[in-house]
N, C-alpha and C positions, 0 to 999 in steps of 0.2 A: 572405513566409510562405506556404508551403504549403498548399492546401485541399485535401487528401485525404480529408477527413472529410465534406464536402460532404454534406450529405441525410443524415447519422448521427448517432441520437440516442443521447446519454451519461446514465449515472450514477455520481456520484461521493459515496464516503461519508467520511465525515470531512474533509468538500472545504472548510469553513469556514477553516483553517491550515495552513502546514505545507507536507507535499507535495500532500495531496491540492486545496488551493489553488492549488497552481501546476499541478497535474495539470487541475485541472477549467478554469484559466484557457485552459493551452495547447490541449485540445482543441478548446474551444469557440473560440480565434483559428485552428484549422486548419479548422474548419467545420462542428462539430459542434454541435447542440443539448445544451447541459448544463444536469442538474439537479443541485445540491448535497444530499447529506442530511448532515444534521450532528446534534445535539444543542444548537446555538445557529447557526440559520443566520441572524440576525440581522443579519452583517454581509455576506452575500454581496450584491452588488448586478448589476442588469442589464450585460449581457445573461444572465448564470447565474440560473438558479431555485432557490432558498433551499426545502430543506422540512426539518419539523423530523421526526428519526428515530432512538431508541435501538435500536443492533443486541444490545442485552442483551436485549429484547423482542420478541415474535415480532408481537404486533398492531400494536405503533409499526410494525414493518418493514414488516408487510403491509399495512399504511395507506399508507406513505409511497410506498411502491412504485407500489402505485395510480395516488394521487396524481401521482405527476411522469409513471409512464406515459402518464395521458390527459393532462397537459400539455404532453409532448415529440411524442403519437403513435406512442409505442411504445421499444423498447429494442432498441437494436442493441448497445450497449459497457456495462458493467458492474468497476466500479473499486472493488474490497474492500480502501480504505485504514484504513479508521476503525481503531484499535489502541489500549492502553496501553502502561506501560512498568511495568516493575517492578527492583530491582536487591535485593543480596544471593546468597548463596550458598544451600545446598536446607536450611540449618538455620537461615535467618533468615527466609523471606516463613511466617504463618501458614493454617491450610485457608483458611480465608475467603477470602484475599489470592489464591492458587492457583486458587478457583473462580471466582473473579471476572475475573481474567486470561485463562485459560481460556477462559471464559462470551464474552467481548468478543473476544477478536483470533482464535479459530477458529471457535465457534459462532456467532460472529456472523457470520463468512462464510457457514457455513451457513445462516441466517436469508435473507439476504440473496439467497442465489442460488438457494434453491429459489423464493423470492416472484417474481425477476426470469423464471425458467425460461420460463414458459409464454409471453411478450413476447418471449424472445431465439430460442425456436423458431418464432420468426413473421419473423426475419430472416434476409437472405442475409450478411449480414456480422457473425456475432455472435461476439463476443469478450468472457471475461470473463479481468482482471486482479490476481491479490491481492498486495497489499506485503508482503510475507515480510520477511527478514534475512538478513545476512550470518552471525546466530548460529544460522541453520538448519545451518550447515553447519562452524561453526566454534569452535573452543571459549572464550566468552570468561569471563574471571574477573567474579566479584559480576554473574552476569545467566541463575543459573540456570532461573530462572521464566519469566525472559522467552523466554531459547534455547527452554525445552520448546514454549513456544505456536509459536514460529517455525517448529520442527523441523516438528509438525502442521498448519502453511499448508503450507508444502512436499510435506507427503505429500499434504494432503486434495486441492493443486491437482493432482499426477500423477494421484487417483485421479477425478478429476471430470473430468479430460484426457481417461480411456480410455474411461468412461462415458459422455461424450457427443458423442465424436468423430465418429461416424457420424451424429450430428443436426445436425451443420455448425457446431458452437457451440467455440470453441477455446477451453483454458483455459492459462493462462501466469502467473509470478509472477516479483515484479523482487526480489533481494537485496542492497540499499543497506547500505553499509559506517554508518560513523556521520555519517549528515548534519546538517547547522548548521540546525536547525530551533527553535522555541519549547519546547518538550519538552528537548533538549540544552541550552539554554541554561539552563533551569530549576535541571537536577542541576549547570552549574558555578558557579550564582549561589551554590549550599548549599555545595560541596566547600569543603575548609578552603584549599586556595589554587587558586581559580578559573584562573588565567592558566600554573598547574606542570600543573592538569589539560588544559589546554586545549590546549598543547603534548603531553602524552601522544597526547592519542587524536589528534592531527594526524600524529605522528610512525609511529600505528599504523598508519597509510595508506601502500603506498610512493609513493604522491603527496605528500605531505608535510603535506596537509590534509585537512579536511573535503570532505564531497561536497555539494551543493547541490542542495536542492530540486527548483530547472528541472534537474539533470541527473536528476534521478529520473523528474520528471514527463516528458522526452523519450523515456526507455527505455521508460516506459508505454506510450506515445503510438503509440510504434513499435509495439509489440505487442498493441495496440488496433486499428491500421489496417489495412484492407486491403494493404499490404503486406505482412505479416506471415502472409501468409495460409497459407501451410504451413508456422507455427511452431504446434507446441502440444506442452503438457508438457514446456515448458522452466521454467529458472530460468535469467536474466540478470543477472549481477552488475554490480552500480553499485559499486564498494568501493573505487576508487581502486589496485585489484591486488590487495587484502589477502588475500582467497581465493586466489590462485595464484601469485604472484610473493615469494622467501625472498630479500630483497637481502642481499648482506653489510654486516656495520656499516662507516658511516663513518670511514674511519682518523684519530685524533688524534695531533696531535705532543703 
């Protein structure tokens, strides 16, 4: 394994499951200091640092941030995983539901990376990350709540790209097709036939499957590292093709 991360301290939010789990693991095995903020960090164990922090609130954020800052020494990488999900078309989520979505997978970026700011303009290798989607950029059925939050990571990260390019802080977001996470598994547990849905969104891929966490969490990774270091104000597709690749259908006899 690689230690390119060597002497770099990490933040990962929603790091408790999921990707942001294998995101916070993989840094921290390439050499980085990571702290977890979750909402139940509970189960994070050493060498990761568990702290507890809702990105729907701005004092949790600004505590938490604190917090892991003086425990890591600072903040070089910053990982705006933490998200909801929502499904339905734009005449089925209610406002509440809208605010609350909203509230968590954009503004909570915001939260997030103004409290980290003042720590990442103290490194020389500061990068910050947000998990977007593939429905930033694509149109998919029953996920229109969810597309609009997506669509606004994608804007907010170009526009935080251009704003603080010249303070050496690079901003980047990875757009994962539909990966096999806890959250996915949930919606096929409920679907009326789990294993017909399950084959759909595999087939939506032209890989033929789901995408996988660790390939989420590498794409991060990349564009966390100093390798990466004259990438900013991209978005990087994890999606298996599904953004850019139109196969023709399989022929049947």
């Amino acid at each position: 394994m690689t230690t390119d991360l060597d002497g770099l301290t990490a933040l990962v939010t929603g790091g408790a499951s999921g990707i942001g789990l294998a995101t916070a693991q993989l840094l921290g095995e390439r050499g980085a200091k990571v702290a977890v903020l979750d909402l139940d960090p509970s189960s994070v164990s050493a060498p990761l640092r568990g702290f507890t922090a809702d990105v729907g609130d701005d004092q949790s954020v600004r505590s938490a941030v604190e917090q892991a800052a003086a425990a890591l020494g600072g903040i070089d990488i910053l990982v705006n995983n933490a998200g909801i999900g929502a499904a339905g078309t734009v005449e089925d989520n209610p406002d509440d539901q809208w605010h609350r979505v909203l509230d968590v997978n954009v503004l909570g970026i915001v939260r997030m990376t103004r409290a980290a700011l003042p720590h990442l303009r103290l490194s020389s290798s500061a990068s910050v990350v947000n998990t977007c989607s593939i429905a930033a950029t694509a149109g998919l059925p029953q996920r229109a709540l969810y597309s609009a939050s997506k669509g606004a990571v994608l804007s907010l990260t170009l526009a935080m790209a251009a704003d603080h390019v010249r303070e050496g802080i690079r901003f980047n977001c990875v757009n994962p097709g539909t990966v096999d996470t806890p959250w996915v598994r949930r919606l096929l547990d409920v679907a009326p036939d789990p294993a017909a849905e399950r084959a759909a969104l595999n087939s939506r891929q032209p890989t033929g499957r789901l995408v996988s966490a660790e390939e989420v969490a590498a794409a991060i990774a990349y564009l966390a590292s100093p390798a990466a270091a004259s990438v900013t104000g991209t978005a990087l597709a994890v999606d298996g093709g599904m953004a850019g690749l139109r196969l023709r259908p399989v022929a049947t006899s």
